[in-house]
C-alpha positions as CSV (number, residue, x, y, z in Angstrom):
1,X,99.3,98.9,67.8
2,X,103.1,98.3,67.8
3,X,104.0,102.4,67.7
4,X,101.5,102.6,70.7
5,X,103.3,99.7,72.7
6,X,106.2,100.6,71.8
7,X,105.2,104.4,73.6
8,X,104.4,102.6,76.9
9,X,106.9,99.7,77.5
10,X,109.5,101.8,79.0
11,X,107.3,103.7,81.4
12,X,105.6,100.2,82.2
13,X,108.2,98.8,83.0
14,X,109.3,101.1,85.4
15,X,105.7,101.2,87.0
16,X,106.0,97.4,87.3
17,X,109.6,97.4,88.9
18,X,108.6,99.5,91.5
19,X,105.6,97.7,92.3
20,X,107.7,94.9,92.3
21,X,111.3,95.4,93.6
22,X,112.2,92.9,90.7
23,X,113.7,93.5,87.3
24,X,112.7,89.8,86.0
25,X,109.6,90.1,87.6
26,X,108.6,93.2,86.2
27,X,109.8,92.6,82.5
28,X,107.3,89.2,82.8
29,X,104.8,91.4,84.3
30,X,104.8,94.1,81.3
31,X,104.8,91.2,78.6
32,X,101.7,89.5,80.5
33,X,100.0,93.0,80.3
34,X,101.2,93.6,76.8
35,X,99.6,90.3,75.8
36,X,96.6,90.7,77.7
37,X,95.8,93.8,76.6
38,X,96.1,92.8,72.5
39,X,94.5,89.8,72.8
40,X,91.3,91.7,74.7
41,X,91.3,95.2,73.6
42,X,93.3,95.2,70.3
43,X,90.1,96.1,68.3
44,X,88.9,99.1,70.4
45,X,89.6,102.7,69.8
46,X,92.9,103.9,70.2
47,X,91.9,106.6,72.5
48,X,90.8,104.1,74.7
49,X,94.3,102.2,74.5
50,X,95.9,104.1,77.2
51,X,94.1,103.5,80.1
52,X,93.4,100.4,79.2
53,X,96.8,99.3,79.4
54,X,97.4,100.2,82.3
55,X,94.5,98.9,84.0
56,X,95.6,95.6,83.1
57,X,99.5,96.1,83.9
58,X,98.0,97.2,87.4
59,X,95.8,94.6,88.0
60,X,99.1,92.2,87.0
61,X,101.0,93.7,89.6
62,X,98.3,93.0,92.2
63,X,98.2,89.4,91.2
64,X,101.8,89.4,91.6
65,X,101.6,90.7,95.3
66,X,98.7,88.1,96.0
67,X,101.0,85.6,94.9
68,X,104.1,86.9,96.6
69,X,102.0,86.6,99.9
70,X,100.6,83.0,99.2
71,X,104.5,82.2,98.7
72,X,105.8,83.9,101.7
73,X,103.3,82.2,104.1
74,X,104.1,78.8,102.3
75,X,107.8,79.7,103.2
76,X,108.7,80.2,99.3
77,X,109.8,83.9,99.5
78,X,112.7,84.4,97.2
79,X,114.5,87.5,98.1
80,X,114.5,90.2,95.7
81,X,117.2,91.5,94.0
82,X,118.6,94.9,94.2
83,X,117.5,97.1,91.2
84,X,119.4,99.8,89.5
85,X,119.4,103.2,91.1
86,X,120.4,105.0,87.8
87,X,117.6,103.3,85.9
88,X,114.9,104.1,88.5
89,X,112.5,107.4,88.7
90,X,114.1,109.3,85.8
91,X,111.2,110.2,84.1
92,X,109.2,111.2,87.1
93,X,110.2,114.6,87.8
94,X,108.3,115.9,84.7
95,X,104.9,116.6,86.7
96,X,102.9,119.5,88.1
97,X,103.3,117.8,91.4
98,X,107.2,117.7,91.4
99,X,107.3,120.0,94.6
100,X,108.4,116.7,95.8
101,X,110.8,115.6,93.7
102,X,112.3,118.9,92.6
103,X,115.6,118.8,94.3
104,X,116.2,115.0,93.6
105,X,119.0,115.3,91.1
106,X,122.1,113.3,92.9
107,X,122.0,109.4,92.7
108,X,121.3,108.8,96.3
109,X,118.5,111.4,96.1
110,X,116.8,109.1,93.3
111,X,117.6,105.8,94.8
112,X,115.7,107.8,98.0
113,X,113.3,108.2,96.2
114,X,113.0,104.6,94.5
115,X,112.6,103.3,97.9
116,X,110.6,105.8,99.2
117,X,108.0,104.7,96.4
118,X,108.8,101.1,96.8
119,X,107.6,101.1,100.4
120,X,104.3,102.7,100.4
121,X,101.3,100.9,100.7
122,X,100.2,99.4,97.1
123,X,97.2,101.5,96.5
124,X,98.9,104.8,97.3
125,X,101.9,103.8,94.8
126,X,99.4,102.4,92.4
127,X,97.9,106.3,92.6
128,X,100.8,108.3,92.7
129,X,102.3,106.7,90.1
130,X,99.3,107.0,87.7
131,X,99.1,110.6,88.2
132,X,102.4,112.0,88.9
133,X,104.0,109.8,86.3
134,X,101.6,108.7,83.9
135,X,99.6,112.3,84.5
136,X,95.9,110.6,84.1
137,X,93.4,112.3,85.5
138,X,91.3,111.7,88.7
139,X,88.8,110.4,87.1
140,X,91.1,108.1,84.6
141,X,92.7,106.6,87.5
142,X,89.8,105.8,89.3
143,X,89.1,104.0,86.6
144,X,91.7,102.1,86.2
145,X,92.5,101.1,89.4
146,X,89.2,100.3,89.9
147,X,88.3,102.4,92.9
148,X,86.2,106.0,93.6
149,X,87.4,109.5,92.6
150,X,87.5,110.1,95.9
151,X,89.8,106.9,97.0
152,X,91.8,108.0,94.3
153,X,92.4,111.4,95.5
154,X,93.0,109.7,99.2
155,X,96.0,107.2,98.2
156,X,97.5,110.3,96.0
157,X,97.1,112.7,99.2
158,X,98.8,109.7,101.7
159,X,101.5,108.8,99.2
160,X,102.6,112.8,98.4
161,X,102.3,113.6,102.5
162,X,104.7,110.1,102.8
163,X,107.2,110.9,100.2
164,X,107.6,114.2,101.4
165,X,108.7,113.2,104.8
166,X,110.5,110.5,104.0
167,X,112.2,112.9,101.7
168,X,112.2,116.0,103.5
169,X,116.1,115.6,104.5
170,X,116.9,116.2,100.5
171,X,114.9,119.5,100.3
């Protein structure tokens, strides 16, 4: 159990920091997930570890951005703070759908894209970042996220078409 968290916290944290915009947040969010996930699913097969996981560290980062909204119409929105460019989306151009990211190799081409990722619609970073980053399948992340195939396929197809506008001046 520890090797296989061990093999994840990285990558979920950077999945929750983008979701979030928010170091703090996101390291709070990972060690919810982490706990969540041994305390439920500790005793199941390990094969079935994975997407798990990540079902719970997604459905924490929903629950955060329902609770960021019930703050921000209560008037308790705390700004967040900036987040590292260098630490961002490292690990992300290792995917058979890096036609986007392929030239992204300067430090304002990967805080680009950092943002680009931070400002799409929840669902379509959600999906991208399951299965450009994390490379589960169709049907894996549809299962996880707890939506259709086709859905899936949908947010993926938005958030690609997106990224490569907005990035289409790094090309």
């Amino acid at each position: 159990m520890e090797s296989f968290l061990a093999s994840v916290e990285r990558r979920a944290y950077r999945m929750a920091e983008i979701g979030t915009g928010n170091s703090e947040e996101a390291l709070d969010i990972v060690q919810e997930a982490m706990f969540g996930f041994v305390r439920k699913y500790s005793t199941r097969p390990e094969e079935e570890w994975r997407p798990l996981f990540f079902r719970i560290l997604q459905n924490k980062i929903r629950d955060w951005h329902r609770r960021s909204k019930i703050r921000k119409s209560l008037g308790l929105f705390w700004p967040f703070k900036g987040s590292d460019p260098e630490n961002s989306i490292q690990d992300l151009v290792d995917t058979k759908e890096k036609n986007v990211l392929d030239t992204l190799e300067s430090l304002d081409s990967m805080e680009a894209m950092h943002t680009a990722i931070r400002v799409l619609p929840l669902r379509q970073q959600q999906a991208f970042l399951l299965r450009a980053w994390e490379e589960f399948s169709v049907k894996e992340t549809a299962k996880i996220m707890e939506i259709s195939e086709g859905s899936v396929k949908t947010h993926f197809s938005r958030a690609v078409s997106t990224l490569r506008e907005s990035l289409k001046e790094y090309e």
